[in-house]
N, C-alpha and C positions, 0 to 999 in steps of 0.2 A: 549347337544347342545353347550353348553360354553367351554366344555370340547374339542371338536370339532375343537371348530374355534381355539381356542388357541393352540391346536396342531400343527393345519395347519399354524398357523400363524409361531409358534416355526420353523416350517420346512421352510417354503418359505426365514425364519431369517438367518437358515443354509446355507440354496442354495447361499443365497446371501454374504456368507462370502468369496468365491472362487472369485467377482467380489471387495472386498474389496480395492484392489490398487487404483480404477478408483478417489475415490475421493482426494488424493493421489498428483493424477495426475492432477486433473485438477486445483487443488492450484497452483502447481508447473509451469501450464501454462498459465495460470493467472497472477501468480506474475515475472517469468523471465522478458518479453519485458517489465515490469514496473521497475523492475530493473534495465534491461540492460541498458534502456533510460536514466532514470536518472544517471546511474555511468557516461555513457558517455556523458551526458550534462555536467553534472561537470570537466569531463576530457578533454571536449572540450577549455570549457573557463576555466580553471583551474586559470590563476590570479586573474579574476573577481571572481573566487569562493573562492580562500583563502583571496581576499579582505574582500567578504561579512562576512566570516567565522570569521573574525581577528576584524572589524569595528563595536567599541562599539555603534555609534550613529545610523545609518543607518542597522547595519549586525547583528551577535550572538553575538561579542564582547568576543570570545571563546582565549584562550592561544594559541601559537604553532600553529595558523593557516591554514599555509600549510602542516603539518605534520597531522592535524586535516581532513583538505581536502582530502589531500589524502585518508587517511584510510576511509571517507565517500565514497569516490569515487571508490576508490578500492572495498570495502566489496558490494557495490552493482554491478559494473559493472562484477567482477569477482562472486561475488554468483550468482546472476543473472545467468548467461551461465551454473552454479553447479546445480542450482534449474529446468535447462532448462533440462538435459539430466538424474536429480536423482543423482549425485555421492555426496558421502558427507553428504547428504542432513542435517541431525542432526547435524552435524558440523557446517556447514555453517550457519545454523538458529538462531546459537545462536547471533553472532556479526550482522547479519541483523534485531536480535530482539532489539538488541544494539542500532543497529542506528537508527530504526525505535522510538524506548524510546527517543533517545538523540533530534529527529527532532523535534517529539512532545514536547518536553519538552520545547525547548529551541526558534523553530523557528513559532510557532503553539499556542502556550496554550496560551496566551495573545490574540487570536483570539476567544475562544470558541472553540465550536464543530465543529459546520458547515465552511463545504469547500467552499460551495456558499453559500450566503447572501440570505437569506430567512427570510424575517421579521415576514411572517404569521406560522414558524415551532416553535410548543412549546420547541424547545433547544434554544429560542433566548428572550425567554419571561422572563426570570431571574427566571423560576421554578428550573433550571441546571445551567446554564449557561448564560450570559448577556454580549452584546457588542451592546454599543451603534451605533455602525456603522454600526450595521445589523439591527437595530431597525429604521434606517434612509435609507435602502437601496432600499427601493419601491419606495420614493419618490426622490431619486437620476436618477433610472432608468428611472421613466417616465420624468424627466426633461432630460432627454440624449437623450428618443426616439423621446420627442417634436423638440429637436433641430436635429438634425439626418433628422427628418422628415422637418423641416421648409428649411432646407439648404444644402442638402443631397442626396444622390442617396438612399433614405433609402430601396427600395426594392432589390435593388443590396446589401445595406449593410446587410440584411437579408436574404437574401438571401441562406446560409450555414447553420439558425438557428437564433434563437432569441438573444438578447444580454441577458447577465447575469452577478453582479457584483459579483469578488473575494472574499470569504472573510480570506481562505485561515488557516481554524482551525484544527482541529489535525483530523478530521475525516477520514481521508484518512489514515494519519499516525498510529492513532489506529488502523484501519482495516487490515492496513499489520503487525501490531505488532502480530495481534491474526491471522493471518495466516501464518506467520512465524512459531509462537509458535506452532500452530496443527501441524507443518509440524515437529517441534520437537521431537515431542510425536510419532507420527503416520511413519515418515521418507520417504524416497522416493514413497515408493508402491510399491508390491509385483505383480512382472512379468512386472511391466512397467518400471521400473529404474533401473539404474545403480548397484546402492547400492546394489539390491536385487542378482542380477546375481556375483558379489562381494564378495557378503559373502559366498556364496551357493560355489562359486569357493575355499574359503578361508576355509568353512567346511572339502573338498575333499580334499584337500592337506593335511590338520592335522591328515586325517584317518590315 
């Protein structure tokens, strides 16, 4: 009976190796429009962003700036569109796993984990991780929605959704590190990208 199911199971393992691209793919379309967004909000206001990039009191306080900016801006807004259609894909992962490290690192980790301020989430309790500005953020938000509410159109202001405060820590930034990286390892996806039709062109020539 064990013997059974384990075979079967071995089988249904294989069948599903021929759909192997799809998950692949769906990294890939995941992560572009969140790239693309971001290269081109940076590209949009590009002075304000070599300001912040450059400004040790308020910004990263990073060397070179604008030369800095750019390549932030570039490697996403341009991977981003590479990640959209598969080409490259392995290539291009690598400097988006770059920048992804360098955000975290630099504009993030002094935040914690959490991206929003969640006082009651054990990454905020100092078991991990500790910022006292998330351990304060429950009681910020209900003095926002009393006032909101006291003086306010507050159903109109809720109207799209609850308010939530920032708190803007690397967990987004980690999350696209380790899906860049799988997209390292694993590459475009076979029959849905670029890359894959690519090579396969690039075998037949060398015959």
């Amino acid at each position: 009976m064990i013997t059974k199911i384990f075979t079967t199971y071995q089988n249904i393992q294989a069948k599903s190796q021929q759909f192997d691209g799809i998950a692949p793919l769906l990294l890939r379309l995941y992560l572009a429009p969140v790239f693309i967004q971001a290269g081109w909000t940076k590209i949009d206001a590009f002075e304000d962003t070599a300001a912040w990039f450059g400004n040790p009191e308020w910004g990263l306080g990073m060397p070179m700036p604008e030369l800095m900016a750019g390549l932030a801006s570039g490697t996403e807004f341009i991977g981003g569109w590479l990640l959209l259609f598969g080409l490259f894909t392995r290539l291009v992962s690598l400097p988006l796993m770059f920048t992804m490290f360098v955000a975290g690192a630099t504009a993030h980790w002094q935040n914690g984990w959490l991206a929003l301020a969640d006082s009651n989430s054990w990454l905020a309790d100092g078991t991990i991780f500790y910022n006292e500005s998330i351990m304060s953020a429950a009681e910020k938000k209900q003095r926002a929605m009393e006032i909101l509410q006291e003086y306010g159109n507050y159903d109109w202001l809720t109207s799209s959704g609850s308010f939530t405060i920032l708190n803007n820590g690397i967990e987004f930034a980690a999350t696209y590190f380790v899906m860049t990286a799988a997209l390292f390892f694993m590459g475009g996806g076979r029959f849905v990208s670029l890359d894959y039709y690519l090579k396969n062109r690039m075998l037949n020539v060398n015959k």
